[in-house]
N, C-alpha and C positions, 0 to 999 in steps of 0.2 A: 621486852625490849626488842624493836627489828635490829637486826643483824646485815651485813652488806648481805647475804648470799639472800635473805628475804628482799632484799631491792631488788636484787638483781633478779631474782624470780618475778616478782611483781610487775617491772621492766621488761621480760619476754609472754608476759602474759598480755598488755598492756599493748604491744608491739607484734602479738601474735604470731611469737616465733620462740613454738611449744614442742619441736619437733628434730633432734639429731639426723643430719647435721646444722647447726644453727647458721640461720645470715647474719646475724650479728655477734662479734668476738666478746666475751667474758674484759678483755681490754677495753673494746667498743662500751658497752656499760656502765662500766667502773669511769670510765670518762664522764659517762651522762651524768653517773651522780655526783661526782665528785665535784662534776661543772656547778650542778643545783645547791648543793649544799651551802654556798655563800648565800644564792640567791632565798632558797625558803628560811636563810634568819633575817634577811631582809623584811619577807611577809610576815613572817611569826618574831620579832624580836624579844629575847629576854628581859622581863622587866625587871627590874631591882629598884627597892625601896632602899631609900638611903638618906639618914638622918645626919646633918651637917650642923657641928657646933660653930658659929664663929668665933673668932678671939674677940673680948671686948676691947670694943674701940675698932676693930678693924669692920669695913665696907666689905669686904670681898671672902671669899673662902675657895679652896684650891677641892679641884673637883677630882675625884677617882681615875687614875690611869683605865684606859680605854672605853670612857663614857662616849655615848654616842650622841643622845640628842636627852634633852628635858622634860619630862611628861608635863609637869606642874608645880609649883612652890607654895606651899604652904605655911602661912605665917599670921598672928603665933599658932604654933601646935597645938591641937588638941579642941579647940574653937569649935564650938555648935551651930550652925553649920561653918561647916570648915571655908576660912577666909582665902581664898586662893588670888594670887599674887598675876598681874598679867606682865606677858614677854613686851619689855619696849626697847628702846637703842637705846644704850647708855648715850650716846651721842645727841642724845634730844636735848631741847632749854630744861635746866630744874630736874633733869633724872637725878642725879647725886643727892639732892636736900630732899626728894622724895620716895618715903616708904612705901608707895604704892605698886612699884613695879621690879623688876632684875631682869637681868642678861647675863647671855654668856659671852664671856673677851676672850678670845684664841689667840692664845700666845703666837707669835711669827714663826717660829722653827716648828709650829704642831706639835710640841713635846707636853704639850699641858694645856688646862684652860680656867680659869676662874669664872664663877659665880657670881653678879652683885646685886 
């Protein structure tokens, strides 16, 4: 596993500044990466599989506190080749009365979002 003090080596090697006393402060560094660290989960984000029961009868299903975006939906499970669902606006004519498509509705306060 890298360690900050391996970034931060990497970072004056990188920046070619190998040599006491340094131009750049152990502060100065610790900013860089601190700055990049939102940004490379941005490039690299965590994916998680996540298997949603709905309740029957219900359209919608309440989606994991701090989901980010949807890779693909899958429906039904386990299907040879797998049937994968595409994104449309719930706001289209007929999305509601058809199984062919979902969305995601963002609650107004950002506190939540459902799936349908």
């Amino acid at each position: 596993m890298t360690t900050r003090l391996d970034l931060q080596n990497l970072c004056r090697r990188r920046l070619g500044d190998l040599a006491a006393p340094y131009h750049w402060s152990d502060l100065q560094i610790n900013q860089w990466i601190n700055d990049a660290i939102p940004d490379y989960g941005l490039s690299f984000p965590r994916l998680v599989r996540c298997e949603l029961e709905p309740t029957p009868g219900e359209r919608a299903v309440s989606l994991p506190a701090g989901f980010r975006a949807i890779c693909r939906v899958e429906f039904p499970e386990g299907q040879e080749p797998p049937r994968l669902l595409r994104r449309a606006s719930s706001q289209s004519p007929g999305f509601w009365e058809s199984p062919q498509g979902y969305d995601v509705i963002r609650r107004e306060d950002g506190s939540a979002a459902h799936c349908r």
